[in-house]
Backbone as ProteinMPNN parsed JSONL, in Angstrom:
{"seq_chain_A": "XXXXXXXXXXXXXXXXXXXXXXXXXXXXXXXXXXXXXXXXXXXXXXXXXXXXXXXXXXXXXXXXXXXXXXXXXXXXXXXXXXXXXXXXXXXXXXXXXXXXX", "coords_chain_A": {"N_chain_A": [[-49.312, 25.672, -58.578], [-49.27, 25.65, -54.78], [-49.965, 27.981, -52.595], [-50.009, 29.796, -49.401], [-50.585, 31.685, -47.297], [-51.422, 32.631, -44.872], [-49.636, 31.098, -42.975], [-49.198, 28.392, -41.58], [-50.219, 25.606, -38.678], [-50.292, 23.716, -36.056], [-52.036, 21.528, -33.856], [-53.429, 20.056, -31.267], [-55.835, 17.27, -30.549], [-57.41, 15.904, -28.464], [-58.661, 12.796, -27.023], [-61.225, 11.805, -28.566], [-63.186, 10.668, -31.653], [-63.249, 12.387, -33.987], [-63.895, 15.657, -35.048], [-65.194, 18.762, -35.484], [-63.397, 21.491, -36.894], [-62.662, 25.286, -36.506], [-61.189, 27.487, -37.671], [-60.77, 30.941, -37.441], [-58.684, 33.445, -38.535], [-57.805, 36.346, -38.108], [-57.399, 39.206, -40.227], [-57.049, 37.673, -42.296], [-57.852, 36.59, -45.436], [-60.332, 34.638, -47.566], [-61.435, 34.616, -49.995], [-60.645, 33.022, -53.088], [-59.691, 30.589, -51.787], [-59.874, 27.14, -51.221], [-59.848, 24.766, -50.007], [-58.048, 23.02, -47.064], [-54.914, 22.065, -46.334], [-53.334, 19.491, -45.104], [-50.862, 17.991, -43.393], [-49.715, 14.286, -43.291], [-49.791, 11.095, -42.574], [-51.24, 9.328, -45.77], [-52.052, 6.42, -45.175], [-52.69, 5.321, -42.56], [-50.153, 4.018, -40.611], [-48.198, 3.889, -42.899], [-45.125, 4.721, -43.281], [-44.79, 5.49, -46.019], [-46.846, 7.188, -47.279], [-46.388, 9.207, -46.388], [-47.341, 12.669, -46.746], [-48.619, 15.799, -48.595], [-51.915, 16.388, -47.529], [-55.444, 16.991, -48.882], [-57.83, 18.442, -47.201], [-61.535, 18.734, -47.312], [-63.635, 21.755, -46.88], [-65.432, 24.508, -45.404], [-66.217, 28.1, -45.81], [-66.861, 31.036, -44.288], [-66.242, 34.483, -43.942], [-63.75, 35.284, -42.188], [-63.152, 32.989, -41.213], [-62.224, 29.462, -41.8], [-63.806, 26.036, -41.904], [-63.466, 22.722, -41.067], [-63.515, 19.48, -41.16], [-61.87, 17.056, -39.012], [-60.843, 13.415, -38.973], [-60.246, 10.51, -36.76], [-57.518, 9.133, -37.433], [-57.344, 9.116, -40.002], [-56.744, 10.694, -43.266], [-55.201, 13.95, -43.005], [-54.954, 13.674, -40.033], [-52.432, 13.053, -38.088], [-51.261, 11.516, -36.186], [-50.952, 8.1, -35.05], [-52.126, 7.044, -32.469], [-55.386, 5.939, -31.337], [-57.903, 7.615, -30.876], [-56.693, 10.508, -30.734], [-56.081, 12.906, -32.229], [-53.966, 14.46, -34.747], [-52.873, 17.731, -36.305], [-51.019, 19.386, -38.337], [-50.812, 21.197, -40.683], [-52.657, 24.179, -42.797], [-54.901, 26.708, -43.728], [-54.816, 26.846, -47.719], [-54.258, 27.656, -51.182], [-54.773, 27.565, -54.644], [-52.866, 29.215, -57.426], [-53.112, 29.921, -60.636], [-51.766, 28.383, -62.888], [-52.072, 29.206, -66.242], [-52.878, 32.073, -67.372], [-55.732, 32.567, -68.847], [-56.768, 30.147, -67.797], [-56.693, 27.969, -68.981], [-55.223, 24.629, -67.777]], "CA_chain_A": [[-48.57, 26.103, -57.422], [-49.963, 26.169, -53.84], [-49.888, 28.961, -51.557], [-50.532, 29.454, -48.13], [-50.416, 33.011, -47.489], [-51.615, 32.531, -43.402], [-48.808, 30.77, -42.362], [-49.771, 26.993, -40.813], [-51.009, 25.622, -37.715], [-50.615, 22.779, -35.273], [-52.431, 21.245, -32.672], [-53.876, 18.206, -30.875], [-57.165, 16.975, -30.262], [-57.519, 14.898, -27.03], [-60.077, 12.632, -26.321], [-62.491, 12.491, -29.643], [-62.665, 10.567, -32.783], [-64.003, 13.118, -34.764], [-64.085, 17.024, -34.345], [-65.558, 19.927, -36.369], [-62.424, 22.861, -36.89], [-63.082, 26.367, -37.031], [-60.328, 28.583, -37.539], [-60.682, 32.494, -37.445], [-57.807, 34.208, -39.273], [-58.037, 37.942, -38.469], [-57.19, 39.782, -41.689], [-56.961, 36.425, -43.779], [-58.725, 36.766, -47.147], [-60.365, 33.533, -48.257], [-61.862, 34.95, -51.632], [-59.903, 32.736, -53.561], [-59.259, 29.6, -51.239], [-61.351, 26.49, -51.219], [-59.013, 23.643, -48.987], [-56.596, 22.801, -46.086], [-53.725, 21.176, -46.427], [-52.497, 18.765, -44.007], [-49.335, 17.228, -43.415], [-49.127, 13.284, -42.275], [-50.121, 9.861, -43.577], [-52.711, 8.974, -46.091], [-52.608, 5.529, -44.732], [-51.878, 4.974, -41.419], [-49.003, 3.352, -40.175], [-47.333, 3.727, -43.552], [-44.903, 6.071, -43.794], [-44.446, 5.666, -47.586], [-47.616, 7.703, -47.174], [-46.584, 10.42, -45.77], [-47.462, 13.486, -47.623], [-49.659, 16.494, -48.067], [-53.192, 15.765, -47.936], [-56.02, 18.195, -48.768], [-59.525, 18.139, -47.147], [-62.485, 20.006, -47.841], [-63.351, 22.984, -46.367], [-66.027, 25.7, -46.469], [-65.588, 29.202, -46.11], [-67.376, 32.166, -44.101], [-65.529, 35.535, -43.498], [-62.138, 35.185, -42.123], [-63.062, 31.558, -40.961], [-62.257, 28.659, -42.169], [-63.875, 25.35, -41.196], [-63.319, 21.768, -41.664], [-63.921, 18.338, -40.21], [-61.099, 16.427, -38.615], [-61.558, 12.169, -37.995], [-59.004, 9.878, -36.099], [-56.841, 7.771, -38.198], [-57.712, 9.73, -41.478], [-56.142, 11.884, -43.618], [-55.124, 15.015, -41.963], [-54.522, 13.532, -38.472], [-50.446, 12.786, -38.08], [-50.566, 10.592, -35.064], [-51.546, 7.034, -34.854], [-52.88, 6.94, -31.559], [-56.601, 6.459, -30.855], [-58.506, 9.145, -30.06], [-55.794, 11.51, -30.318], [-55.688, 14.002, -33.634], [-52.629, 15.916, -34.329], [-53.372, 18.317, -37.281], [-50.505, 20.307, -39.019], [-51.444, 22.343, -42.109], [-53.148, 25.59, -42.883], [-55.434, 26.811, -45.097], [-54.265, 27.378, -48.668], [-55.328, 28.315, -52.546], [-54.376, 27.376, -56.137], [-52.577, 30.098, -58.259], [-53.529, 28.988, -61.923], [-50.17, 28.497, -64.379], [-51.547, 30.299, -66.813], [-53.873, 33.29, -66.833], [-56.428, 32.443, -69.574], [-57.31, 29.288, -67.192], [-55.869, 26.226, -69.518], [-54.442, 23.968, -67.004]], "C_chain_A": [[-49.562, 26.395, -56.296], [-49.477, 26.916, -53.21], [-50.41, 29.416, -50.449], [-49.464, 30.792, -47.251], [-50.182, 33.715, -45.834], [-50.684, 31.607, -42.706], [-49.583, 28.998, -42.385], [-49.719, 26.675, -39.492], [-50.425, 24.141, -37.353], [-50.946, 22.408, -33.77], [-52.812, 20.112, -32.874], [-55.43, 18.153, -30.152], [-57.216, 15.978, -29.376], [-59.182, 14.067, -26.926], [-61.649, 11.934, -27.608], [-61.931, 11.867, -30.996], [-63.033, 11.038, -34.08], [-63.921, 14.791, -34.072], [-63.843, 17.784, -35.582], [-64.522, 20.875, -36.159], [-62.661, 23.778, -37.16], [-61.892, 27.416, -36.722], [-60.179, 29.735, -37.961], [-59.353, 33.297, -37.668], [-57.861, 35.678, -39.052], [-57.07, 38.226, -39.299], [-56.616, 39.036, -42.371], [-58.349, 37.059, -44.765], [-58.898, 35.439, -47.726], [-61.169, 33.531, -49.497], [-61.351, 33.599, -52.057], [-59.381, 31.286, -53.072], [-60.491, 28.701, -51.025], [-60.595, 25.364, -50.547], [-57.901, 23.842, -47.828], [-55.834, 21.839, -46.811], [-53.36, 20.881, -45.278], [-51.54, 18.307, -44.129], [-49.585, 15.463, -42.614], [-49.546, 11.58, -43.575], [-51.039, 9.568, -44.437], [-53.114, 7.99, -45.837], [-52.009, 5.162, -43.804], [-50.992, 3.894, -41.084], [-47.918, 3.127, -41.614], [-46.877, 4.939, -43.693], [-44.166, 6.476, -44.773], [-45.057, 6.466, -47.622], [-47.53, 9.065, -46.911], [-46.236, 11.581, -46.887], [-48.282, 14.998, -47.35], [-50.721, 16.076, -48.306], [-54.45, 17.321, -47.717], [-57.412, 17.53, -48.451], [-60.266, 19.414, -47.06], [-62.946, 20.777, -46.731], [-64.419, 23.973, -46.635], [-65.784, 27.318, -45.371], [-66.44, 30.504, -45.729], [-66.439, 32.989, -43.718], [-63.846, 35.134, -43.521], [-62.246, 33.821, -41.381], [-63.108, 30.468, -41.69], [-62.4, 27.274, -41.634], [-64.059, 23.831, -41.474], [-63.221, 20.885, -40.826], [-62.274, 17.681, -40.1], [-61.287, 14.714, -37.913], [-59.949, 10.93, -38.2], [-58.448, 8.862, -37.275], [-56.988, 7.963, -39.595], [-56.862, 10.541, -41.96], [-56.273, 13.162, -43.121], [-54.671, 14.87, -40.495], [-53.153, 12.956, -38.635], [-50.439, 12.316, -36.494], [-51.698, 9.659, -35.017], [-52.431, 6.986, -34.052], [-54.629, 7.225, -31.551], [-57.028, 7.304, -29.969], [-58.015, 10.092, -29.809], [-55.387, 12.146, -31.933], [-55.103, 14.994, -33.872], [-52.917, 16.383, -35.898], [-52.084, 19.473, -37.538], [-50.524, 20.353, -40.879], [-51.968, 23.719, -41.732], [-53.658, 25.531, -43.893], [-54.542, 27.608, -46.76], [-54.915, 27.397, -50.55], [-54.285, 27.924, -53.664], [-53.828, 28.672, -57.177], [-52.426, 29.349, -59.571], [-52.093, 29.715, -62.899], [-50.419, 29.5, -64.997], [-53.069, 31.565, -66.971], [-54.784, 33.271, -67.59], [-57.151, 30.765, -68.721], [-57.037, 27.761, -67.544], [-55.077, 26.001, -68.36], [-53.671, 22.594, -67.632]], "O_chain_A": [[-50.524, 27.137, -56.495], [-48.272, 26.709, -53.063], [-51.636, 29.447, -50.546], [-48.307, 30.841, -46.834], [-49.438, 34.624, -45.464], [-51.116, 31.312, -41.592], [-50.408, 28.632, -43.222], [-49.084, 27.525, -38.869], [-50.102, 23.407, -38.287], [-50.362, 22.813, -32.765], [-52.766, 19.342, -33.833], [-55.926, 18.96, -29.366], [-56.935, 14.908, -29.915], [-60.324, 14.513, -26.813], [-62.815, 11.731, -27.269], [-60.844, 12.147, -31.502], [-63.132, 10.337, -35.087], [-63.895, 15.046, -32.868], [-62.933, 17.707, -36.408], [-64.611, 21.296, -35.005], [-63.068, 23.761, -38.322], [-61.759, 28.03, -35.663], [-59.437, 29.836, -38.938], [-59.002, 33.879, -36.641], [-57.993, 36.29, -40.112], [-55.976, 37.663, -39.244], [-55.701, 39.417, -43.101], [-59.371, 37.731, -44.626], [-57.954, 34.934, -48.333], [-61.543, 32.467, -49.99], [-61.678, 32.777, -51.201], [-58.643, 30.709, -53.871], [-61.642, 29.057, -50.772], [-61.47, 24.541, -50.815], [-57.055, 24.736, -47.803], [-56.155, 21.034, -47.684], [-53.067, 21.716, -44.422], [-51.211, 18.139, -45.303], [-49.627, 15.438, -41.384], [-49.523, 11.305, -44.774], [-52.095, 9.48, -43.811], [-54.33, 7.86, -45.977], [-50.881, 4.681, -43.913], [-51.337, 2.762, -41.425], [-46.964, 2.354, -41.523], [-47.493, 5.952, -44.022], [-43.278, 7.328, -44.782], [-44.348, 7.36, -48.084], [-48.384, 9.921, -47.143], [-45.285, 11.568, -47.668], [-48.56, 15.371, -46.21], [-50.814, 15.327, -49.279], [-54.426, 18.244, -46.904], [-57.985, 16.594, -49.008], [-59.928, 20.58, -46.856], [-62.619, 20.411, -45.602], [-64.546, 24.395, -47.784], [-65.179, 27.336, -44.299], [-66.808, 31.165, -46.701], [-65.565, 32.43, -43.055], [-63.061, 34.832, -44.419], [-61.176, 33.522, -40.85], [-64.131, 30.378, -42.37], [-61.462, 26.911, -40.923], [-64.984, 23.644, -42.264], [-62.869, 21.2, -39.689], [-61.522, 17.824, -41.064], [-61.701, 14.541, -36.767], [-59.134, 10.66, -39.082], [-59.085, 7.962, -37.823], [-56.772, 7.03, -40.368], [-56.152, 11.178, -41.181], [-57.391, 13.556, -42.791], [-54.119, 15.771, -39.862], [-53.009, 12.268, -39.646], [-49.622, 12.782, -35.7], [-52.894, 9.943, -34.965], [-53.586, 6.891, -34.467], [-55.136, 8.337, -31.702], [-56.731, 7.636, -28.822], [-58.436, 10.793, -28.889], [-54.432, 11.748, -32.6], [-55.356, 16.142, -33.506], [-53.176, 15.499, -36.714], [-52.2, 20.503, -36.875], [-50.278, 19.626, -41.84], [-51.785, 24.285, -40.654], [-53.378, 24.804, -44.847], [-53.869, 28.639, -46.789], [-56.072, 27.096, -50.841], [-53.07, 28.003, -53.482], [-54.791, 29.101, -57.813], [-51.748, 28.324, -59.658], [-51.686, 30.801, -63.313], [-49.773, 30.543, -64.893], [-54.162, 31.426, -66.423], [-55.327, 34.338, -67.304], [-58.162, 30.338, -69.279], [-57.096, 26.751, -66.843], [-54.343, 26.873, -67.896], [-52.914, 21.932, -66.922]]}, "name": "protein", "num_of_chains": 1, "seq": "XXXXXXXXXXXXXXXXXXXXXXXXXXXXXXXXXXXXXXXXXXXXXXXXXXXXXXXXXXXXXXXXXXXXXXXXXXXXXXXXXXXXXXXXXXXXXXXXXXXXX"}
């Protein structure tokens, strides 16, 4: 089960086919969290594709920061040079409590 405790996020990136994300959470807690989740295609222009998609992510304080690149997983609009990003960061709660998955 995922959970996603900080709500989620969208915006747009103008301009840029590539861009470093750094998002500051005041009183988020990322102990415990190691990915984003995005929302859009994993292969563009199909939207059999469309899904969540998780990219990696690392993890100081109440920031969380992660790369964003055009036409990739994570970006939800075709258009060159234009990266629309809805998700939020979120964390794995393990089935069962001895760690067997």
């Amino acid at each position: 089960m995922v959970q996603k405790p900080d709500g989620a996020f969208r915006f747009e990136i103008a301009n840029c086919a590539s861009a470093r994300v750094h998002l500051k959470i005041h009183g988020g807690s990322f102990a415990a969290r190691s990915f984003i989740r995005a929302l859009g295609a994993r292969v563009q222009g199909d939207p059999l594709s469309i899904g969540w998609n998780t990219l990696g992510a690392s993890i100081v304080g109440d920031t969380i920061s992660f790369t964003l690149n055009d036409n990739q997983p994570g970006d939800a609009r075709q258009d060159v040079n234009r990266m629309l990003f809805q998700g939020g960061p979120a964390f794995e709660i393990p089935l069962f409590g001895n760690g067997f998955e």
